[in-house]
Backbone as CSV, one residue per row, in Angstrom:
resi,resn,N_x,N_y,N_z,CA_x,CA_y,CA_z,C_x,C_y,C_z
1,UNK,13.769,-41.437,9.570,14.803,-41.121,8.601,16.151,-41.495,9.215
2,UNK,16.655,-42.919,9.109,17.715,-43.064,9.357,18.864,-43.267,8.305
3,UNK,19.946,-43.245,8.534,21.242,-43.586,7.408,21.860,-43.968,7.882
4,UNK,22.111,-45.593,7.759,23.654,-46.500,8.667,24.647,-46.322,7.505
5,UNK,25.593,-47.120,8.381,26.887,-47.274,7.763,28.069,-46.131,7.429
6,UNK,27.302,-45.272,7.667,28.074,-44.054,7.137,30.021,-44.025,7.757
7,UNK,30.528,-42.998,6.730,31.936,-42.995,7.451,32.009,-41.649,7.826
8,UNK,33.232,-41.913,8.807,32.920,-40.201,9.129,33.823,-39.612,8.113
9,UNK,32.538,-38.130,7.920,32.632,-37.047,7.030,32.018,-36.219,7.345
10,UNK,31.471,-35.450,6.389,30.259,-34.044,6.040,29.438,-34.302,4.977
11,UNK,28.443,-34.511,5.163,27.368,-34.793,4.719,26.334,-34.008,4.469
12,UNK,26.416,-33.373,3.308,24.817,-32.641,2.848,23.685,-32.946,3.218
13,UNK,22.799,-31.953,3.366,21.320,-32.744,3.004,20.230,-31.321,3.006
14,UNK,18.971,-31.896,2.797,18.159,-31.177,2.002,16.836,-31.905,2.167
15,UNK,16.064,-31.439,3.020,14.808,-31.853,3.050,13.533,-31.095,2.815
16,UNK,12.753,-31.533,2.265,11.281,-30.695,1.853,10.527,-31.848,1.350
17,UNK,9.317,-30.975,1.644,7.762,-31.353,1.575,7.288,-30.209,1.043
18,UNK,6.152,-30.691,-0.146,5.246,-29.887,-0.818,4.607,-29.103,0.311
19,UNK,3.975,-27.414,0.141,3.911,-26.979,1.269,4.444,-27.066,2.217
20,UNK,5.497,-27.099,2.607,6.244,-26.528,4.254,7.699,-26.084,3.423
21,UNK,8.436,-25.017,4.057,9.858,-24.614,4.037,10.891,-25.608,3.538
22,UNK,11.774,-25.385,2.725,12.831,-26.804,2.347,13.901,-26.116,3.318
23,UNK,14.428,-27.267,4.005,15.933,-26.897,5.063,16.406,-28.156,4.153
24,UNK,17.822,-27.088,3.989,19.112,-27.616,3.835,20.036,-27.428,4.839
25,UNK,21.021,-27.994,4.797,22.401,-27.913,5.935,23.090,-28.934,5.570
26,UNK,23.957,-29.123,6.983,25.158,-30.522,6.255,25.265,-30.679,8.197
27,UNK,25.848,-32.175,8.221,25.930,-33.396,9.408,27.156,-33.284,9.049
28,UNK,27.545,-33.925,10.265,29.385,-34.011,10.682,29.238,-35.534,11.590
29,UNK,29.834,-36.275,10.589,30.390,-37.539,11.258,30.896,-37.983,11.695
30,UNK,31.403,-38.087,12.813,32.935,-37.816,13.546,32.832,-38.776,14.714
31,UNK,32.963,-40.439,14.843,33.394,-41.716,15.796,31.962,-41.590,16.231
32,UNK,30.864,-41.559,16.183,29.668,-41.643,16.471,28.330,-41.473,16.164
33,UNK,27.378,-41.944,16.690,26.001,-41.633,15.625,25.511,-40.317,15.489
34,UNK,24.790,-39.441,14.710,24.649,-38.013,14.819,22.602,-38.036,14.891
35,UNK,22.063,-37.239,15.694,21.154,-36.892,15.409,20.479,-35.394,15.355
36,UNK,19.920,-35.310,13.569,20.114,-34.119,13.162,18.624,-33.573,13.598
37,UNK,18.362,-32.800,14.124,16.542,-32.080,14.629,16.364,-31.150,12.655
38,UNK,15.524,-31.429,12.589,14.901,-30.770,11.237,13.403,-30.194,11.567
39,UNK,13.173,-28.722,11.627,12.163,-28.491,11.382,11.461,-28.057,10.179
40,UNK,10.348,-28.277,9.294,9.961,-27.981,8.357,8.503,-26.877,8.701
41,UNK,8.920,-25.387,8.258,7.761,-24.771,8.475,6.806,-24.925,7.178
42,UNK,5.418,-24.656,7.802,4.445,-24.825,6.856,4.487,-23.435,6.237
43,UNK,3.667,-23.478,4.712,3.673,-22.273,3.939,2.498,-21.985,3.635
44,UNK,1.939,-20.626,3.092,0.619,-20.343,3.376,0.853,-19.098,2.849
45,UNK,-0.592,-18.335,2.026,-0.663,-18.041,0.833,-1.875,-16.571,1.377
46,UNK,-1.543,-15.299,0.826,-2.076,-13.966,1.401,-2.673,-13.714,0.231
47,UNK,-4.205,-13.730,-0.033,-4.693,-13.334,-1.324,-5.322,-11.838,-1.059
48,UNK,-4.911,-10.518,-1.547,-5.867,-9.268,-1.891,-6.654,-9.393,-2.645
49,UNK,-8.149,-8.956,-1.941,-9.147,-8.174,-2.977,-9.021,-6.645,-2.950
50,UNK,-9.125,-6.192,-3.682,-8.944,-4.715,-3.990,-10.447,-4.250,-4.884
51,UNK,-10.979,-2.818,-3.979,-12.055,-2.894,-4.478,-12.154,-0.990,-4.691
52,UNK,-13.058,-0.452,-5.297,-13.440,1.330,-4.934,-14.192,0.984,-4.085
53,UNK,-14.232,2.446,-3.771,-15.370,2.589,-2.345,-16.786,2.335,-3.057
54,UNK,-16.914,2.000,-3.851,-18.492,1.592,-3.984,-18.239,-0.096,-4.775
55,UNK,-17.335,-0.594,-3.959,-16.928,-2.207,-3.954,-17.285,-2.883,-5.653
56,UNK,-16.514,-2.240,-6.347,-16.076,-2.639,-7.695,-15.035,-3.150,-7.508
57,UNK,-14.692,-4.396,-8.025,-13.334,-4.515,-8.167,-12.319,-3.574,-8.630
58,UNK,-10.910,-3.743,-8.599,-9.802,-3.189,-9.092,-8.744,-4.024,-9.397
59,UNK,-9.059,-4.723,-10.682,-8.236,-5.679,-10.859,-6.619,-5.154,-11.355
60,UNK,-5.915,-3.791,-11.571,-4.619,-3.679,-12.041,-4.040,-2.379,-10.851
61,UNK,-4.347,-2.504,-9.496,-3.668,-2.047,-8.409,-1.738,-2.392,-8.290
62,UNK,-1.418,-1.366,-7.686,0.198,-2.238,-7.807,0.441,-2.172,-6.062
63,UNK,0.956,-3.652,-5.878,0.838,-4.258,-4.715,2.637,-4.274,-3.977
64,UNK,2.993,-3.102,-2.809,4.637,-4.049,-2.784,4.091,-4.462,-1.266
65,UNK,4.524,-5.224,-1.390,4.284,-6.491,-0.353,5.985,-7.081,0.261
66,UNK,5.812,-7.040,2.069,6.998,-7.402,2.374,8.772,-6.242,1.454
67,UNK,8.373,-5.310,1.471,9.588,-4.600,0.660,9.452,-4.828,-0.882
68,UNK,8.521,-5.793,-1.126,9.221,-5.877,-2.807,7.731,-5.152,-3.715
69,UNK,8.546,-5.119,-4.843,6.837,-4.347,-5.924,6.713,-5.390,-6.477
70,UNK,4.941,-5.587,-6.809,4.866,-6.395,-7.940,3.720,-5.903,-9.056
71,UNK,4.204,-6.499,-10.169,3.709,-6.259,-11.367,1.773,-6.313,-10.686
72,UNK,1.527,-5.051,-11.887,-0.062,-4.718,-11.721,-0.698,-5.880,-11.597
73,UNK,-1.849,-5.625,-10.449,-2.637,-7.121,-10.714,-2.051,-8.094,-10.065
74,UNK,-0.933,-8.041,-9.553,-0.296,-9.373,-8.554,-0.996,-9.050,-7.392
75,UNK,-2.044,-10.319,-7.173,-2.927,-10.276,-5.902,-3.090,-11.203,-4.760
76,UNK,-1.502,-12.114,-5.268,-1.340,-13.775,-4.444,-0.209,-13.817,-4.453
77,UNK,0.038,-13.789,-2.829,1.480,-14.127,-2.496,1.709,-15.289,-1.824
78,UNK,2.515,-16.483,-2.439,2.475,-17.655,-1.596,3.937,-18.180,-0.757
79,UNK,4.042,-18.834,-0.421,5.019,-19.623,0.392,5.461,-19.019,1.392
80,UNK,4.936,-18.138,2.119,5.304,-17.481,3.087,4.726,-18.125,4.216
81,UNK,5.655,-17.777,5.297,5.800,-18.425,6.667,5.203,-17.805,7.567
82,UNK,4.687,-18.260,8.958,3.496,-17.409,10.153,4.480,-16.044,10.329
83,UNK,4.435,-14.759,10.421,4.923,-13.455,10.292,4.248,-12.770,9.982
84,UNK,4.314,-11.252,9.916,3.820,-10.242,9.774,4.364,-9.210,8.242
85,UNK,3.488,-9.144,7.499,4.251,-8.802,6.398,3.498,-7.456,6.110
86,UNK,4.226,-6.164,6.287,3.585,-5.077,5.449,3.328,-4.904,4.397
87,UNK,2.364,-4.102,4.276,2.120,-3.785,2.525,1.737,-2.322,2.105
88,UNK,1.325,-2.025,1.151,1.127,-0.731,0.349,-0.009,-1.445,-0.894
89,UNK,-0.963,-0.790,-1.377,-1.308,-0.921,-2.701,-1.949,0.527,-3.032
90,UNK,-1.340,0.666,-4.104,-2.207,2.049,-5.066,-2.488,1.533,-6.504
91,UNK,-2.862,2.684,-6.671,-3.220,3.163,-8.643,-3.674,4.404,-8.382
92,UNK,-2.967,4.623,-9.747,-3.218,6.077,-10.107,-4.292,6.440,-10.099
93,UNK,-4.789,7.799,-9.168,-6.411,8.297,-9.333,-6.874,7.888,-7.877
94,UNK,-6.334,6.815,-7.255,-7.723,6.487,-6.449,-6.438,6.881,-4.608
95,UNK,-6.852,6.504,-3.827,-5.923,6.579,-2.189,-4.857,5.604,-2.894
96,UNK,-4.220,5.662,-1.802,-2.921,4.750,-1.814,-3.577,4.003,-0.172
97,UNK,-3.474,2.571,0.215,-3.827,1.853,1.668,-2.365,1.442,1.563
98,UNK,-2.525,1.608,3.106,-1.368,0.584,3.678,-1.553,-0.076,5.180
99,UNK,-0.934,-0.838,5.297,-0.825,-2.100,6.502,0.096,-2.916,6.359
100,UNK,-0.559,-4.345,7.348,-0.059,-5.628,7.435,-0.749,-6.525,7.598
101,UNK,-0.332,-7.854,7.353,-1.263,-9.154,7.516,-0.559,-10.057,8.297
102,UNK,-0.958,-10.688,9.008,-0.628,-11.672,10.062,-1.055,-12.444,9.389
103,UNK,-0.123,-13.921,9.214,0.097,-15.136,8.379,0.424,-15.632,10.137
104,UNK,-0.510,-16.671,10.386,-0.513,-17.382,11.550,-1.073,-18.569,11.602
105,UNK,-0.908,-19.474,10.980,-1.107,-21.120,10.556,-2.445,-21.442,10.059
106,UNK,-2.403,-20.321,8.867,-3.699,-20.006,7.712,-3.505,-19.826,6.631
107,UNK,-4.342,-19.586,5.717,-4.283,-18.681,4.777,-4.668,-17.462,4.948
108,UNK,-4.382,-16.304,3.959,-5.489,-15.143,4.601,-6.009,-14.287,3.174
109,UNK,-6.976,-13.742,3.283,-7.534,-13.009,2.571,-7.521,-11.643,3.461
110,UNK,-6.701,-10.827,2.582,-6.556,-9.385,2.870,-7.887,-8.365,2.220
111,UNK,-8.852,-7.954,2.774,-9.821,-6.599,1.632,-8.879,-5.506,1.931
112,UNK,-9.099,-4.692,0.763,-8.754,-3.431,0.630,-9.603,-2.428,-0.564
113,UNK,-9.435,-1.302,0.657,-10.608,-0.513,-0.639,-9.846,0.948,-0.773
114,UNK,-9.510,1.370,-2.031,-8.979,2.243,-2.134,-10.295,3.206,-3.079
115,UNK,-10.231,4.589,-2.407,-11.143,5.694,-2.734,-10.942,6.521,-4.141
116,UNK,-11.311,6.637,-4.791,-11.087,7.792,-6.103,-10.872,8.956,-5.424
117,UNK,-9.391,9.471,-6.126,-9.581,11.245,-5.966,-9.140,11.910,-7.102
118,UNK,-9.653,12.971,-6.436,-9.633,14.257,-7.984,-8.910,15.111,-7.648
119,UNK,-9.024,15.809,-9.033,-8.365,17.082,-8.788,-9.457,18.686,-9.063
120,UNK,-9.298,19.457,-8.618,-10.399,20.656,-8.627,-9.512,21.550,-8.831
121,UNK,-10.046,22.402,-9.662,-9.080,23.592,-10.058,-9.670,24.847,-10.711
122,UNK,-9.380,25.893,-10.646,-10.571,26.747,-10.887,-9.812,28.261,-10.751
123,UNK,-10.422,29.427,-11.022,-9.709,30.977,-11.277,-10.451,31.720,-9.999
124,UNK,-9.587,32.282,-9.146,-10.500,33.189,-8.374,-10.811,34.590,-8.895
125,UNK,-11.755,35.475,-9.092,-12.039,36.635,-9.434,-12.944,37.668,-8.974
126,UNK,-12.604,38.851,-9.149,-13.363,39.700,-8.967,-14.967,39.249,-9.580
127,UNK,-15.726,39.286,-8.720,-17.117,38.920,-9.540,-17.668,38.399,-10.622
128,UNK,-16.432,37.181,-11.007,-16.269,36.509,-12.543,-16.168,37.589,-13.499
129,UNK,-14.960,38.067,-13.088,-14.039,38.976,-14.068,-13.126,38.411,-14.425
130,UNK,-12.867,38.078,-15.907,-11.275,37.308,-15.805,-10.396,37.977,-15.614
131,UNK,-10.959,39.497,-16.105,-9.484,40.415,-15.753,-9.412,40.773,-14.793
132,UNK,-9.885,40.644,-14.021,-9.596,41.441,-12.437,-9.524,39.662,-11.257
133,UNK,-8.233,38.982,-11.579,-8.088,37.923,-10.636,-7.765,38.265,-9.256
134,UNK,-8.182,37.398,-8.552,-7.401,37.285,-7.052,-6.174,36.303,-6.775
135,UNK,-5.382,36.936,-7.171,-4.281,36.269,-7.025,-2.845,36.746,-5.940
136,UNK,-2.238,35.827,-5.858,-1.138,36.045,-4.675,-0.059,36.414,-5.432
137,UNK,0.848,37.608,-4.520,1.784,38.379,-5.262,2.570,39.287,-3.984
138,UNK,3.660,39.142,-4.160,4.559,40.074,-2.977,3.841,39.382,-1.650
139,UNK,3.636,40.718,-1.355,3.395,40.120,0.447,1.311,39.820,0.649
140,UNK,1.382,39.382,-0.528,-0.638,39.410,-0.910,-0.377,37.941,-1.041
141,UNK,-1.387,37.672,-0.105,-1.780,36.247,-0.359,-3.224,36.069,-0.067
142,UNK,-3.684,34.912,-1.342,-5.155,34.458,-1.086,-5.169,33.074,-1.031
143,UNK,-5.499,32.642,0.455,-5.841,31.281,0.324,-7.516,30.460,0.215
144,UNK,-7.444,29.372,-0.743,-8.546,29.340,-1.243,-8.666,27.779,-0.001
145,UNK,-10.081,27.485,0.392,-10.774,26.237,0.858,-11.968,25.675,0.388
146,UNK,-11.764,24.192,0.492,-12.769,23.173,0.234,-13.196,23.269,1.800
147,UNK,-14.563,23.642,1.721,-14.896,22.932,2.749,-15.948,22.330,3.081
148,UNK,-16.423,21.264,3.794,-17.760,19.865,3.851,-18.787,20.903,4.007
149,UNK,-19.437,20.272,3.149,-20.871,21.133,3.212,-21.553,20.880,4.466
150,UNK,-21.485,19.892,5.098,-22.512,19.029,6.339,-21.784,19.782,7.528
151,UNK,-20.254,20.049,7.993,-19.677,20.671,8.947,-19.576,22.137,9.007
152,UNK,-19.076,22.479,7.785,-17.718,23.627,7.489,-16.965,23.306,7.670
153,UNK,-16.686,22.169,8.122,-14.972,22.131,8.339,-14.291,22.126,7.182
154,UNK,-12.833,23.076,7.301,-12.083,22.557,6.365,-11.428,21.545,5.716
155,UNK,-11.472,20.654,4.164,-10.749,19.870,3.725,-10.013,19.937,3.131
156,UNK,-10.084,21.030,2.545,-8.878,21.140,1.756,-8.260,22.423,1.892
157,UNK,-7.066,22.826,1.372,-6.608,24.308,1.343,-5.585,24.557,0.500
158,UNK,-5.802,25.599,-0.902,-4.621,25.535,-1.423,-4.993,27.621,-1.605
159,UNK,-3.802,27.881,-2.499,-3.409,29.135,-2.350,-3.300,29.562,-3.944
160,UNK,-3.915,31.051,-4.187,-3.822,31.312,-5.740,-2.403,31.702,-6.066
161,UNK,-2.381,31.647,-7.452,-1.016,32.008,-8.379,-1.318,33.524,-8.516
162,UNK,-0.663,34.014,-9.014,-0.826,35.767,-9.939,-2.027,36.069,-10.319
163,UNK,-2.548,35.023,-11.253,-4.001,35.247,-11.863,-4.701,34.386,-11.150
164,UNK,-4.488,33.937,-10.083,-6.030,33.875,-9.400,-6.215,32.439,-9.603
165,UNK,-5.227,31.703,-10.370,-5.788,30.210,-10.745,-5.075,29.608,-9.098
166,UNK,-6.110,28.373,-9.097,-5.969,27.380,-7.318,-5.953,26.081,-8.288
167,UNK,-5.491,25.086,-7.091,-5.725,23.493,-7.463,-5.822,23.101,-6.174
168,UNK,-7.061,22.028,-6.020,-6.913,20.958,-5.374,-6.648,19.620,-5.806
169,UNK,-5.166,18.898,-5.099,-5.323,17.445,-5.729,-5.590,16.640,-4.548
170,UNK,-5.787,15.583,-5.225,-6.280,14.162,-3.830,-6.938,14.580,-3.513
171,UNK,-8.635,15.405,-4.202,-9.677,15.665,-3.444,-10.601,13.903,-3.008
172,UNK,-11.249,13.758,-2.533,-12.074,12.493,-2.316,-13.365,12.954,-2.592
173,UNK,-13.848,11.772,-3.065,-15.839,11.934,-3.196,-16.344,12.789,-2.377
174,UNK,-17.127,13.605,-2.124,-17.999,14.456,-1.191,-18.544,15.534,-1.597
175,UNK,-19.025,16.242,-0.612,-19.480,17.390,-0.978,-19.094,18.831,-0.180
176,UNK,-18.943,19.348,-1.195,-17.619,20.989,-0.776,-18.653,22.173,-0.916
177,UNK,-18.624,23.076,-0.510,-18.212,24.554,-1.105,-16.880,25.095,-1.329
178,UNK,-17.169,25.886,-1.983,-15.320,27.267,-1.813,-15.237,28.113,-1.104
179,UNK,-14.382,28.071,-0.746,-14.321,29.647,0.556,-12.989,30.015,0.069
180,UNK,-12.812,31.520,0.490,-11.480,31.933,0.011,-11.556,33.554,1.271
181,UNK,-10.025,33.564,1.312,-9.377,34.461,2.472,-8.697,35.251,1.537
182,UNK,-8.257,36.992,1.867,-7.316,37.522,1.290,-6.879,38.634,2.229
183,UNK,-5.744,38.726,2.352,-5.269,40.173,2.924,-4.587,41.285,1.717
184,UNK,-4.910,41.622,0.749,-5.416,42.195,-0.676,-5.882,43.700,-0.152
Protein backbone atom coordinates (compact mmCIF):
# COMPACT_ATOMS: atom_id res chain seq x y z
CA UNK A 1 0.00 0.00 0.00
CA UNK A 2 1.87 2.78 -1.26
CA UNK A 3 0.82 6.59 -2.21
CA UNK A 4 3.45 8.81 -4.21
CA UNK A 5 3.40 12.16 -5.01
CA UNK A 6 1.74 13.38 -2.20
CA UNK A 7 2.17 17.12 -0.79
CA UNK A 8 2.73 17.77 2.50
CA UNK A 9 -0.45 17.77 4.57
CA UNK A 10 -2.88 15.54 6.76
CA UNK A 11 -4.20 12.92 5.33
CA UNK A 12 -7.11 10.68 6.38
CA UNK A 13 -7.43 7.20 6.07
CA UNK A 14 -9.42 4.22 6.87
CA UNK A 15 -8.68 0.76 6.38
CA UNK A 16 -10.73 -2.54 6.70
CA UNK A 17 -11.24 -5.96 5.71
CA UNK A 18 -14.35 -8.07 5.93
CA UNK A 19 -13.79 -9.78 9.30
CA UNK A 20 -10.92 -7.98 11.06
CA UNK A 21 -11.35 -4.41 13.02
CA UNK A 22 -11.59 -1.16 10.60
CA UNK A 23 -8.64 1.45 11.80
CA UNK A 24 -9.01 4.80 10.92
CA UNK A 25 -6.51 7.71 11.72
CA UNK A 26 -4.80 10.42 9.67
CA UNK A 27 -0.70 10.71 8.30
CA UNK A 28 1.20 13.92 8.51
CA UNK A 29 3.26 14.88 5.57
CA UNK A 30 5.81 17.01 6.40
CA UNK A 31 9.45 17.16 3.71
CA UNK A 32 9.50 13.38 3.74
CA UNK A 33 8.20 9.90 3.13
CA UNK A 34 5.85 8.64 6.04
CA UNK A 35 5.44 5.07 7.02
CA UNK A 36 2.16 4.37 8.62
CA UNK A 37 2.17 0.57 10.77
CA UNK A 38 -1.66 -0.51 10.54
CA UNK A 39 -2.82 -3.28 12.47
CA UNK A 40 -6.09 -4.96 11.60
CA UNK A 41 -7.56 -7.20 14.42
CA UNK A 42 -9.49 -10.21 13.48
CA UNK A 43 -13.25 -10.53 14.64
CA UNK A 44 -14.96 -13.49 15.95
CA UNK A 45 -18.36 -14.37 16.99
CA UNK A 46 -19.65 -15.93 20.84
CA UNK A 47 -22.75 -18.07 20.16
CA UNK A 48 -25.03 -19.21 23.59
CA UNK A 49 -26.92 -22.28 23.91
CA UNK A 50 -29.17 -21.98 26.72
CA UNK A 51 -30.78 -25.00 27.95
CA UNK A 52 -33.06 -26.36 31.55
CA UNK A 53 -31.48 -28.71 33.55
CA UNK A 54 -33.03 -31.50 31.75
CA UNK A 55 -31.28 -29.90 28.40
CA UNK A 56 -34.38 -28.44 26.63
CA UNK A 57 -33.68 -25.62 24.94
CA UNK A 58 -34.53 -22.01 26.09
CA UNK A 59 -34.93 -20.13 23.24
CA UNK A 60 -36.27 -16.41 24.91
CA UNK A 61 -33.47 -16.09 27.89
CA UNK A 62 -32.29 -12.38 28.26
CA UNK A 63 -28.60 -12.22 27.64
CA UNK A 64 -26.38 -8.79 28.88
CA UNK A 65 -23.26 -9.50 27.55
CA UNK A 66 -20.04 -7.25 27.98
CA UNK A 67 -22.32 -4.46 30.10
CA UNK A 68 -25.02 -4.24 27.56
CA UNK A 69 -28.80 -6.10 27.58
CA UNK A 70 -30.11 -7.68 24.76
CA UNK A 71 -33.44 -8.26 23.47
CA UNK A 72 -34.91 -11.95 24.45
CA UNK A 73 -33.42 -14.61 22.42
CA UNK A 74 -30.24 -12.62 21.37
CA UNK A 75 -27.85 -15.63 21.35
CA UNK A 76 -24.93 -14.25 18.82
CA UNK A 77 -22.61 -11.78 19.47
CA UNK A 78 -20.26 -10.89 16.66
CA UNK A 79 -17.32 -8.67 15.82
CA UNK A 80 -15.67 -8.87 18.85
CA UNK A 81 -11.98 -8.95 19.40
CA UNK A 82 -9.54 -11.81 21.49
CA UNK A 83 -10.77 -10.50 25.29
CA UNK A 84 -12.66 -11.55 27.96
CA UNK A 85 -16.23 -10.60 28.02
CA UNK A 86 -18.65 -11.16 31.02
CA UNK A 87 -22.02 -12.15 30.97
CA UNK A 88 -25.35 -12.82 32.86
CA UNK A 89 -28.39 -14.72 31.31
CA UNK A 90 -31.84 -15.27 33.06
CA UNK A 91 -35.67 -15.70 32.63
CA UNK A 92 -38.14 -15.51 34.74
CA UNK A 93 -38.77 -18.82 36.82
CA UNK A 94 -35.63 -20.56 36.17
CA UNK A 95 -31.54 -19.49 38.04
CA UNK A 96 -30.05 -16.56 36.74
CA UNK A 97 -25.88 -17.97 35.35
CA UNK A 98 -23.20 -15.85 35.15
CA UNK A 99 -19.50 -15.74 33.81
CA UNK A 100 -17.16 -15.07 30.99
CA UNK A 101 -15.87 -16.22 27.68
CA UNK A 102 -12.48 -15.96 26.40
CA UNK A 103 -12.54 -14.91 22.62
CA UNK A 104 -8.86 -16.00 21.73
CA UNK A 105 -8.38 -16.36 17.87
CA UNK A 106 -11.78 -18.46 17.59
CA UNK A 107 -15.05 -18.58 17.63
CA UNK A 108 -16.77 -19.80 20.72
CA UNK A 109 -19.75 -21.52 21.73
CA UNK A 110 -20.76 -20.67 25.26
CA UNK A 111 -23.45 -23.73 27.08
CA UNK A 112 -25.45 -22.57 29.69
CA UNK A 113 -28.02 -24.24 31.74
CA UNK A 114 -30.23 -22.43 33.83
CA UNK A 115 -32.44 -24.53 36.59
CA UNK A 116 -36.32 -23.96 37.23
CA UNK A 117 -37.33 -22.55 40.58
CA UNK A 118 -40.36 -22.32 42.57
CA UNK A 119 -42.01 -20.99 44.95
CA UNK A 120 -43.57 -23.08 48.14
CA UNK A 121 -45.83 -21.60 50.39
CA UNK A 122 -48.04 -22.99 52.85
CA UNK A 123 -49.93 -22.14 56.66
CA UNK A 124 -48.28 -23.44 59.75
CA UNK A 125 -50.82 -24.84 62.39
CA UNK A 126 -51.79 -26.28 65.28
CA UNK A 127 -52.55 -29.87 64.04
CA UNK A 128 -54.20 -28.50 60.73
CA UNK A 129 -56.23 -26.09 62.59
CA UNK A 130 -56.76 -23.05 60.61
CA UNK A 131 -57.67 -21.35 63.63
CA UNK A 132 -55.08 -22.02 65.84
CA UNK A 133 -51.84 -20.77 63.43
CA UNK A 134 -48.24 -20.67 64.27
CA UNK A 135 -47.37 -17.58 63.60
CA UNK A 136 -44.69 -14.86 64.55
CA UNK A 137 -45.72 -11.92 66.71
CA UNK A 138 -43.91 -9.59 69.37
CA UNK A 139 -40.98 -11.30 70.63
CA UNK A 140 -42.52 -15.05 69.13
CA UNK A 141 -40.94 -16.21 66.35
CA UNK A 142 -41.39 -19.39 64.15
CA UNK A 143 -38.96 -20.24 61.72
CA UNK A 144 -40.01 -22.62 59.12
CA UNK A 145 -37.20 -25.11 56.89
CA UNK A 146 -36.85 -26.92 53.68
CA UNK A 147 -34.78 -29.43 54.25
CA UNK A 148 -32.99 -32.38 51.63
CA UNK A 149 -34.52 -35.36 52.30
CA UNK A 150 -31.09 -37.46 51.44
CA UNK A 151 -28.95 -35.12 54.18
CA UNK A 152 -31.16 -33.00 56.49
CA UNK A 153 -29.40 -30.41 55.66
CA UNK A 154 -30.94 -27.24 55.53
CA UNK A 155 -32.09 -25.44 52.15
CA UNK A 156 -34.11 -23.30 52.71
CA UNK A 157 -35.40 -21.05 55.64
CA UNK A 158 -38.11 -18.65 55.86
CA UNK A 159 -40.19 -17.37 58.91
CA UNK A 160 -44.18 -17.25 59.57
CA UNK A 161 -46.45 -14.06 59.42
CA UNK A 162 -49.32 -13.69 62.29
CA UNK A 163 -51.32 -16.49 60.82
CA UNK A 164 -48.83 -18.87 60.34
CA UNK A 165 -48.58 -18.35 56.48
CA UNK A 166 -44.38 -19.05 55.18
CA UNK A 167 -42.95 -18.71 51.57
CA UNK A 168 -40.23 -20.19 49.95
CA UNK A 169 -38.94 -18.50 46.71
CA UNK A 170 -36.06 -19.70 44.35
CA UNK A 171 -36.79 -23.14 45.60
CA UNK A 172 -34.87 -25.63 42.93
CA UNK A 173 -35.99 -29.19 41.78
CA UNK A 174 -35.47 -31.69 44.69
CA UNK A 175 -36.65 -33.24 47.36
CA UNK A 176 -37.61 -31.50 50.89
CA UNK A 177 -39.40 -32.09 53.99
CA UNK A 178 -40.69 -29.17 56.45
CA UNK A 179 -39.33 -28.61 59.63
CA UNK A 180 -40.31 -25.76 61.75
CA UNK A 181 -38.77 -24.14 65.19
CA UNK A 182 -40.75 -21.96 67.71
CA UNK A 183 -40.01 -20.26 70.94
CA UNK A 184 -44.09 -19.84 71.40
Amino acid sequence: YVFSDLVDDTYAYSVSKTGYTTVTGSVIVSGSNVTEPVTLQALYTVTFTVVDGASAPITDAVITFDGTTYAAGTYVFSDLVNDTYAYSVSKIGYTTATGSVIVSGSNVTEPVVLNAVFTVDGQLTYMGDVARPIGTSGSSTTTVYLKNVSNNVIAYTSSTDASGNYTFSNVLTGNYYLDASTNI
